[in-house]
N, C-alpha and C positions, 0 to 999 in steps of 0.2 A: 504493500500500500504506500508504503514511504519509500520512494524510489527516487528522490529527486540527487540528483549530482552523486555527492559523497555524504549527503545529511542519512546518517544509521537512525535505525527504527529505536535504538536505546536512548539516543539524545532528544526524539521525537515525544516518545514515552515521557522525558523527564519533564519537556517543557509543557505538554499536555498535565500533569501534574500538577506542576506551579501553577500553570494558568486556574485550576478548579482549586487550588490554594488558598490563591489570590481572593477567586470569587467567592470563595465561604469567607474566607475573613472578612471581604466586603461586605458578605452578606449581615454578617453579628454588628455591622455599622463599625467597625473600626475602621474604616478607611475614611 
């Protein structure tokens, strides 16, 4: 699915991650 260049499905995974990280802590209004 993550086939672009040289971007691996593990570093793909990680920022998918952060990003729902992100957006639950946004979510609890601490952003």
């Amino acid at each position: 699915m993550f086939g672009y260049g040289g971007f691996h499905s593990s570093s793909a995974v990680v920022l998918v991650l952060f990003i729902l990280l992100v957006i639950i802590v946004c979510g609890f209004g601490v952003c």
